[in-house]
N, C-alpha and C positions, 0 to 999 in steps of 0.2 A: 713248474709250469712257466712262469714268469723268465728263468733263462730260456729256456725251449722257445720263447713267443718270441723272444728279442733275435735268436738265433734266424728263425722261420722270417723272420720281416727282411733280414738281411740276402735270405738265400732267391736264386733268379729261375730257380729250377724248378721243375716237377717232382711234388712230394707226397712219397708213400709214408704214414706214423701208424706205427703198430708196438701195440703193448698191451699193459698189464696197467692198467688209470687205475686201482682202487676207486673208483670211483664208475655211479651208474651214467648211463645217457643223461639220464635228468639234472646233473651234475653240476656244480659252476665249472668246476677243472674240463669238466670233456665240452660243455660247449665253447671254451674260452680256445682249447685246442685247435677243437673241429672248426672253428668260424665259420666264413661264410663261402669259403675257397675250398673247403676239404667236403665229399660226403664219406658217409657212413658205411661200408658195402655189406653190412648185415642189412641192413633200410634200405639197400641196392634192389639186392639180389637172396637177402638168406626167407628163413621162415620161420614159422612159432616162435618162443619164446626168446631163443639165438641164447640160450643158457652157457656159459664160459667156467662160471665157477661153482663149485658142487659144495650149495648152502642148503641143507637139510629143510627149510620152511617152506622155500620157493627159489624156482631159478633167477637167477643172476646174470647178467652180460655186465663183467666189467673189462673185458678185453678187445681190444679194438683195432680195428685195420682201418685209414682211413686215408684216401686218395684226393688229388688235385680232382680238382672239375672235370680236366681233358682226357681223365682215363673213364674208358669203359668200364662197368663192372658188369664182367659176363658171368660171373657165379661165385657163389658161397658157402659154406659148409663147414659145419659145426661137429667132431667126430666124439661119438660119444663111446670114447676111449677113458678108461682108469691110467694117466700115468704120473699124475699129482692131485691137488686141489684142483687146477683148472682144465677147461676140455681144449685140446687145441681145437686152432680153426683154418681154416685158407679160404680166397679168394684167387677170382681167375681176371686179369685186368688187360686190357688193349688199349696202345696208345698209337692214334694215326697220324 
């Protein structure tokens, strides 16, 4: 996280980060990511639980897309596909 932040302060650009954080929303690692420059676009655009990885108690979102401010987030989707642990996901993004 900490190279990622040092890397992110340097770059001048519009930034899409998409992964696999181990880690929940409520996280230090994802809000330390996410700041105050990136949203969420499951918190966009998705719905219910936004479940990513298939933990038998309760669903999980630890996988994450997350955009500069300037992009739109026109949708979200969470496919509830068997092709590992985790569910993929996409987002749909416009930038004017």
């Amino acid at each position: 996280m900490e190279l990622f932040l040092e890397h992110k302060s340097k770059t001048k650009y519009k930034t899409i980060v998409t992964g696999d954080f181990n880690n929940t929303p409520y996280s230090y690692i994802y809000r330390m990511i996410k700041g105050d420059d990136l949203k969420d676009t499951f918190e966009a655009a998705g719905n219910g639980f936004g479940r990513t990885y298939d933990f038998k108690f309760f669903p999980m979102r630890i996988d994450f897309i997350l955009a500069d401010e300037d992009f739109t987030v026109n949708g979200f989707k969470t496919f509830d596909v068997k092709l590992s642990d985790h569910y993929p996901i996409k987002t749909t993004l416009s930038l004017e």
